[in-house]
Structures are given as structure tokens and as C-alpha cells.
ROKE-380546 format. One record per residue (C-alpha): residue number from 1; residue in one letter; x, y, z. Coordinates in Angstrom, 1 decimal, m for minus. Layout:
<rs>
[r NUM, "A", [X, Y, Z]]
...
</rs>
This chain:
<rs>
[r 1, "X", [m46.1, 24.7, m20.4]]
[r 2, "X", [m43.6, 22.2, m22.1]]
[r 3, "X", [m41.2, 19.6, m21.0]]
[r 4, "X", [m37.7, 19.7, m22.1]]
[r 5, "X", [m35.6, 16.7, m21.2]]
[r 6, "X", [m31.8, 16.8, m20.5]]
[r 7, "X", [m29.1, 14.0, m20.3]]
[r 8, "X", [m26.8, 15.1, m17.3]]
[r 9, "X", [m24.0, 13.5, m15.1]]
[r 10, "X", [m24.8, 11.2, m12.3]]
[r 11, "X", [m22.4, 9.1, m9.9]]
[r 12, "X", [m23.5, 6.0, m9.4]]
[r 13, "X", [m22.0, 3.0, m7.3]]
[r 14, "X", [m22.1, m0.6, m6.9]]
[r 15, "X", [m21.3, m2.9, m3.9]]
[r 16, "X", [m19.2, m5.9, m5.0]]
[r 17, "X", [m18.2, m9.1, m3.3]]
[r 18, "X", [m15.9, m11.9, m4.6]]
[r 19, "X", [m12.4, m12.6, m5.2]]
[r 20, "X", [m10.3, m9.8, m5.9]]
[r 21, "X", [m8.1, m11.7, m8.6]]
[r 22, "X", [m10.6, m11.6, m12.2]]
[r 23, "X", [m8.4, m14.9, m12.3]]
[r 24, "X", [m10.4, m16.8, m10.0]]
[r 25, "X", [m13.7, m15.6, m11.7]]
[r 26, "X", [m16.0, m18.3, m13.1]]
[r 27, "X", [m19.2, m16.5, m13.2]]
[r 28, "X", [m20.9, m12.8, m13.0]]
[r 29, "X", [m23.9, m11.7, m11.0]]
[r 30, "X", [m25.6, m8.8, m11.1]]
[r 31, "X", [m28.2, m8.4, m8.2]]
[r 32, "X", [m30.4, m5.9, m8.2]]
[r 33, "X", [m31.6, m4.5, m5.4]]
[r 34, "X", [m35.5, m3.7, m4.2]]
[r 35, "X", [m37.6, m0.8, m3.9]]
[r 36, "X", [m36.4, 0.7, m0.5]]
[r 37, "X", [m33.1, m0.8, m0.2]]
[r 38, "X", [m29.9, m0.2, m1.0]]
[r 39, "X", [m26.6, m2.3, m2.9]]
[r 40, "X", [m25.5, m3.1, 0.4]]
[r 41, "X", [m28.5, m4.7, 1.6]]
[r 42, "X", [m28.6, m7.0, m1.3]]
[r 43, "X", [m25.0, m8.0, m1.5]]
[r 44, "X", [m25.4, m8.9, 2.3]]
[r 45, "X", [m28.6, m10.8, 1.4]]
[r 46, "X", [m26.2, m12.6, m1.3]]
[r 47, "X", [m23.6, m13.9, 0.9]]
[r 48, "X", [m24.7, m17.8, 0.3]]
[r 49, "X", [m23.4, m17.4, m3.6]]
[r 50, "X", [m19.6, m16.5, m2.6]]
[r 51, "X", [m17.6, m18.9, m3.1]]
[r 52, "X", [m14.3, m18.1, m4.4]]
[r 53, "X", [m15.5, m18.3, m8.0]]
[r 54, "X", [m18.5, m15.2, m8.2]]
[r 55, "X", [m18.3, m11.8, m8.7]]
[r 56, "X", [m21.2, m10.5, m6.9]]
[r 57, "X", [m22.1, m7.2, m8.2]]
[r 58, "X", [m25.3, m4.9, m6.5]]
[r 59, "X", [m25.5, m2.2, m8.4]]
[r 60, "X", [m27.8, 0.4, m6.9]]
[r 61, "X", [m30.6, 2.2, m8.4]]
[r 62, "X", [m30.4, 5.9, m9.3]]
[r 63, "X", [m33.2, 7.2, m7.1]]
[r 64, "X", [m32.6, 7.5, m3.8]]
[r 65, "X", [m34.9, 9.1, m0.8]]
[r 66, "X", [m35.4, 9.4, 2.7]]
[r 67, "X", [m37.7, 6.4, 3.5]]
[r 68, "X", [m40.2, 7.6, 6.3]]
[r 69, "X", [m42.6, 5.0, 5.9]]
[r 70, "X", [m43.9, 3.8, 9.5]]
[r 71, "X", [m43.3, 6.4, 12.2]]
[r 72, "X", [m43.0, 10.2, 11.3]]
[r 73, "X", [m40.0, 10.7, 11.1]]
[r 74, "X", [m37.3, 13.8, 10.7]]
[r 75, "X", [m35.3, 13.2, 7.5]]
[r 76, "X", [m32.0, 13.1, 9.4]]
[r 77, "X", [m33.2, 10.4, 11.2]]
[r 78, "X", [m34.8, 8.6, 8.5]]
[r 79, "X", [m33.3, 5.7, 6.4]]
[r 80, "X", [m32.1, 6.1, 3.2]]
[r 81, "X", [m33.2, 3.5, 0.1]]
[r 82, "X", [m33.4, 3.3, m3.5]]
[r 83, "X", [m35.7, 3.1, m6.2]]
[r 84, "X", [m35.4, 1.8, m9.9]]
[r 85, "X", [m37.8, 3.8, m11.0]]
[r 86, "X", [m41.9, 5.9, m10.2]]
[r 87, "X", [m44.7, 6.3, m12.9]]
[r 88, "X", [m43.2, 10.1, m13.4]]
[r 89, "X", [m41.3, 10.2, m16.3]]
[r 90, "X", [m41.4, 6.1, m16.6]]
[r 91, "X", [m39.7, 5.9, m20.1]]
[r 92, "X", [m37.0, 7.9, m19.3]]
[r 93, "X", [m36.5, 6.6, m15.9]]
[r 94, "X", [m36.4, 3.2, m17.5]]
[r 95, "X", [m34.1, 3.8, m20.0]]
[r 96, "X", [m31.8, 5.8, m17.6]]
[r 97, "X", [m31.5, 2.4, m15.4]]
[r 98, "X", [m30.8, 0.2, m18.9]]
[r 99, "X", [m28.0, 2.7, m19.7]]
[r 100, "X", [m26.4, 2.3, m16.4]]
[r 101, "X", [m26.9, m1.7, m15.7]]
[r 102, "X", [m25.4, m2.0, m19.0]]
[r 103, "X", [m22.5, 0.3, m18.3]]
[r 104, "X", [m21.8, m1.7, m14.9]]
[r 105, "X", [m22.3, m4.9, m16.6]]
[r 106, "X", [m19.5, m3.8, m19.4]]
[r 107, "X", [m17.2, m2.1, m16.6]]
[r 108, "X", [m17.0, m5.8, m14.9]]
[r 109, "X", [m16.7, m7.9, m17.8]]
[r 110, "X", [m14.3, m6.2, m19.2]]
[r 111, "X", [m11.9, m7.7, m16.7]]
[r 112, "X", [m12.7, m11.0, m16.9]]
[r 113, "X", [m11.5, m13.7, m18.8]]
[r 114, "X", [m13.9, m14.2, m22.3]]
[r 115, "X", [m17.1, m17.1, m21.8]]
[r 116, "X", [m17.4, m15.8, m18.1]]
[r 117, "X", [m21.4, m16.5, m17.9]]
[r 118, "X", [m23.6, m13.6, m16.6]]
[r 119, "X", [m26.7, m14.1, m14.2]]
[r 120, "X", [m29.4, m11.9, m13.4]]
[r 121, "X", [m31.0, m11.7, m10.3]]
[r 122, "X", [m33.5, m8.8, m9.7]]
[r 123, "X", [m35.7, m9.2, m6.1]]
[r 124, "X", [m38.9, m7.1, m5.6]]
[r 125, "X", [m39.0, m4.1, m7.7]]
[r 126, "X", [m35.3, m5.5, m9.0]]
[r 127, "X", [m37.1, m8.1, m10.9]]
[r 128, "X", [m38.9, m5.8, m13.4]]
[r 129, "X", [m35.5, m3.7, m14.0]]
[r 130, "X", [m33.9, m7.3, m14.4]]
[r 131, "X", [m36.2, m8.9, m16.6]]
[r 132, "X", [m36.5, m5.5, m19.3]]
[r 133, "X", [m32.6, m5.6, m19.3]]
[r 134, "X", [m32.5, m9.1, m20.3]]
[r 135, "X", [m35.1, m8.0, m22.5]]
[r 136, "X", [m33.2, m5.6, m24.5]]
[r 137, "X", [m30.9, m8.1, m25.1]]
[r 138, "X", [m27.8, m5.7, m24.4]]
[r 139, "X", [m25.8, m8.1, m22.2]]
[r 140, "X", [m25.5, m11.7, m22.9]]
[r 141, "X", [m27.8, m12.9, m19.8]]
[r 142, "X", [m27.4, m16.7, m19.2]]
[r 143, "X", [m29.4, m17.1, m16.9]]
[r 144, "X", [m32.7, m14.5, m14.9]]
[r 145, "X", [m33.8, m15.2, m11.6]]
[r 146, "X", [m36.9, m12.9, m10.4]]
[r 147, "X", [m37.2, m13.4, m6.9]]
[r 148, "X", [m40.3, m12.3, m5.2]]
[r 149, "X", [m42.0, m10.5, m8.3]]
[r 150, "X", [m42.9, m11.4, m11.6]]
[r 151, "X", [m41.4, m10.3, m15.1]]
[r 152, "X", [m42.0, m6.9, m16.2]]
[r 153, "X", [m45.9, m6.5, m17.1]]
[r 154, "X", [m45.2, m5.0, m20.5]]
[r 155, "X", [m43.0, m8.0, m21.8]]
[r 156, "X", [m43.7, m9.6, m24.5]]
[r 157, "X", [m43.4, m13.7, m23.6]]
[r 158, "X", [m44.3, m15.1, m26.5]]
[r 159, "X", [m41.9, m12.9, m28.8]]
[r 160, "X", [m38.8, m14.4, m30.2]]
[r 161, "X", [m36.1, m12.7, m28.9]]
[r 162, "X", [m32.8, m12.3, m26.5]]
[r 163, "X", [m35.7, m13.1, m23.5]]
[r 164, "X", [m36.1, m16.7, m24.5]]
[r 165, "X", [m32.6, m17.1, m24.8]]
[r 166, "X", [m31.7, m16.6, m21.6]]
[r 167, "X", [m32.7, m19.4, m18.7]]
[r 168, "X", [m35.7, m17.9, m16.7]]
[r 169, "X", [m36.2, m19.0, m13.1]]
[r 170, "X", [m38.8, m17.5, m10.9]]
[r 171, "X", [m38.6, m17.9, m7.3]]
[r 172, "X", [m41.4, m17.0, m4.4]]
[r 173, "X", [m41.9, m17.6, m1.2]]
[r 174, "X", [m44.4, m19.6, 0.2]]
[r 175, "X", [m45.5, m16.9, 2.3]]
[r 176, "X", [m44.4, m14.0, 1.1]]
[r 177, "X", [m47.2, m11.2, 1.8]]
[r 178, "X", [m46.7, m9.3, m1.7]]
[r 179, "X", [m47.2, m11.8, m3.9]]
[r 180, "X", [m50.0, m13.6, m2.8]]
[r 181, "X", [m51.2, m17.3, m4.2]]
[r 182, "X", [m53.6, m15.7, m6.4]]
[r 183, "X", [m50.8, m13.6, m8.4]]
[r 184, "X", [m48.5, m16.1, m8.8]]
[r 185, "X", [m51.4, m18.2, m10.4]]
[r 186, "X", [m51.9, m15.2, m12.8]]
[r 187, "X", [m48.5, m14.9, m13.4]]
[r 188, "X", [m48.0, m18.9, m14.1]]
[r 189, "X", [m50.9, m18.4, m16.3]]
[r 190, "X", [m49.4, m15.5, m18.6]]
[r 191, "X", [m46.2, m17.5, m18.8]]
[r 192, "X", [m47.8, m21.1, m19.9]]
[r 193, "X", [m50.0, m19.0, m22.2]]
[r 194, "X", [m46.9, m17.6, m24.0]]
[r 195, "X", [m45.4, m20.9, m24.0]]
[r 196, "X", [m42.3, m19.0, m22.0]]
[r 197, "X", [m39.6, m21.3, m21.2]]
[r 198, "X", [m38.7, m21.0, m16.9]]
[r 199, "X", [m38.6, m22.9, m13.7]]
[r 200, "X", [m40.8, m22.2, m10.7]]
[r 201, "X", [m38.8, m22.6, m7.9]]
[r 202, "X", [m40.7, m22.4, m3.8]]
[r 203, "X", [m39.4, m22.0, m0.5]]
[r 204, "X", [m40.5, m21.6, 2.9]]
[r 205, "X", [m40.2, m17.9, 3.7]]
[r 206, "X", [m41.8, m14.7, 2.7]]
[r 207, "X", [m40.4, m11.6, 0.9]]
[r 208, "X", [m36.4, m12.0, 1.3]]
[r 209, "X", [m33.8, m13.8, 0.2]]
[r 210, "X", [m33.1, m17.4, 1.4]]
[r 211, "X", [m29.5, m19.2, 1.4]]
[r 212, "X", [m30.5, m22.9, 0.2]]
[r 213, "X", [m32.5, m21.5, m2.5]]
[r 214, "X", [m30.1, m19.1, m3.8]]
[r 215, "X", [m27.5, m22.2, m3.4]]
[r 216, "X", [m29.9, m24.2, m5.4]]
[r 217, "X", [m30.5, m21.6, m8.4]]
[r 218, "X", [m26.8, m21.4, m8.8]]
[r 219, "X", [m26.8, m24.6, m8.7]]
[r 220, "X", [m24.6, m25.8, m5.7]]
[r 221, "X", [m25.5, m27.9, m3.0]]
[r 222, "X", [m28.6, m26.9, m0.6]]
</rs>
């Protein structure tokens, strides 16, 4: 047997939130969503950054499925969530989701005035997808925020690159259950061993999203 691979159409959407004059635009966001959940979820989660002056964009990932985690449960009457990506096909799937953040990205910007700074957010499994986009140094990211995950394992920190030129914050929740003390020690420890410039940022909650902080990382008032 042999694996052929094919490049093929795909509709994909994005949830926005903002102004709906590009005039009033002063900075981009791209959110990206976790494993399980959907743009909506996020762009909800997201509320605390609109202002009048943000386009909040949630694209969504390109995998969706029924999500019968818990309870059995009939597929009709199952949620629906997304995925960035599995460990089946995981170059492919990851350069699939770069292709289509930056197509997004470029759809968006195109329509605002020139200078408009971008930020990153990726939360859970969005952080990875986030943090290799930055990576790839395809938009101009000002600014990454991974929220409740670390940078993508396979990134290399101490390289030279569009990475370090973007402003890195990190932000996890005192008691979030997935990422327990022990990991973000590890993960502290990879970063100060690659010298990698980024702010650790805590607040009291688990695995979600959290208005102050998100208030304070764009840096409003908490």
C-alpha cells in the first residue's frame, strides 16, 4: 500500500467581534480556539478585549467531530468541537492550519489601515497552533499570548528568528488541572535555558479564560 496526498477545497469560517468600520480599528487579534471547542466559544470567552478599537477574530480549526466524551451519547445529540490538529498525518495537518491562519490573517488586514499591530492568542491546544504560526514568521505577530499551554514542543527557543521578535506572554492559571505546577516549572526551565524573551503572567482560575487578565495582557486597566 502507498499514500498519495491531495490538496482539495475546504470552507472554513471565523467568528468576529469588533467595530464594523476598519476605521475605528487600532489593533488585530487572532484567537485561537481549544481542542474541543469551537470560534464561537472563544470569541465569547474574549468579550473583556472589545472595546471599540479590536477586531477580534476566532478562526476555527479545520477538524471538527462529534464530541461524545462523558456520557454515551448518539451523535445527533452529541456536541460538536474542533480540533487543530491529531498525530495522523501531523505535517500535513500542520501545515494545512498555517495555510489557513495565514489566509484569515491576510483577508482581515487587508482592510485595515497599514501599522495595525497583530496579536496572537492561542488557549489550550490553540497555543501550539499559535506559537508555530508566529514561528513561521508569515504574519507580522507583535505580540503571542499562550494561555493555558506551553509553546509548541518542537520550537526552537534559542534560534534567531521571527519567534523572538515577537513579544511572548505565557499565561496559566493557578489552578488549572492540565498544566500542573510541575510542567510549568519544565516549561520555565526550557524557556530560561534558551534565553527566550516572555512574561509569565498567573491568575486565580483554572483552564479558561479570565477578563482582568486578558484586560491586563492587552494592556488596559484590570
Amino acid at each position: 500500500m502507498r499514500e498519495e496526498h491531495f490538496v482539495t477545497r475546504r470552507t472554513a469560517r471565523c467568528v468576529v467581534r469588533g467595530p464594523a468600520d476598519a476605521r475605528h480599528v487600532r489593533e488585530l487579534w487572532m484567537v485561537l480556539h481549544g481542542y474541543g471547542q469551537l470560534a464561537a466559544g472563544i470569541a465569547a470567552g474574549c468579550a473583556a478585549l472589545d472595546d471599540g478599537t479590536r477586531w477580534i477574530v476566532a478562526p476555527e480549526a479545520l477538524s471538527r467531530f462529534y464530541d461524545a466524551r462523558g456520557e454515551v451519547r448518539r451523535h445527533h445529540e452529541a456536541p460538536v468541537g474542533a480540533s487543530w490538529m491529531t498525530r495522523e498525518d501531523r505535517l500535513a495537518e500542520i501545515e494545512d492550519y498555517l495555510h489557513w491562519l495565514q489566509q484569515a490573517y491576510e483577508a482581515f488586514a487587508e482592510r485595515l489601515a497599514p501599522g495595525v499591530p497583530l496579536t496572537v492568542l492561542g488557549f489550550s491546544q490553540g497555543a501550539a497552533a499559535a506559537s508555530r504560526w508566529a514561528a513561521s514568521g508569515r504574519a507580522p505577530v507583535a505580540h503571542l499570548v499562550c494561555w493555558g499551554a506551553s509553546l509548541a514542543p518542537e520550537l526552537d527557543l534559542s534560534a534567531q528568528g521571527a519567534l523572538r521578535r515577537s513579544r511572548c506572554t505565557i499565561v496559566i492559571g493557578e489552578r488549572d488541572e492540565f498544566v500542573t505546577p510541575s510542567k510549568v516549572e519544565a516549561e520555565r526551565a526550557r524557556l530560561a535555558a534558551a534565553g527566550f524573551p516572555h512574561e509569565f503572567v498567573g491568575f486565580a482560575g483554572g483552564h479558561r479564560l479570565d477578563d482582568a487578565t486578558l484586560r491586563r495582557v492587552a494592556g488596559g486597566a484590570s
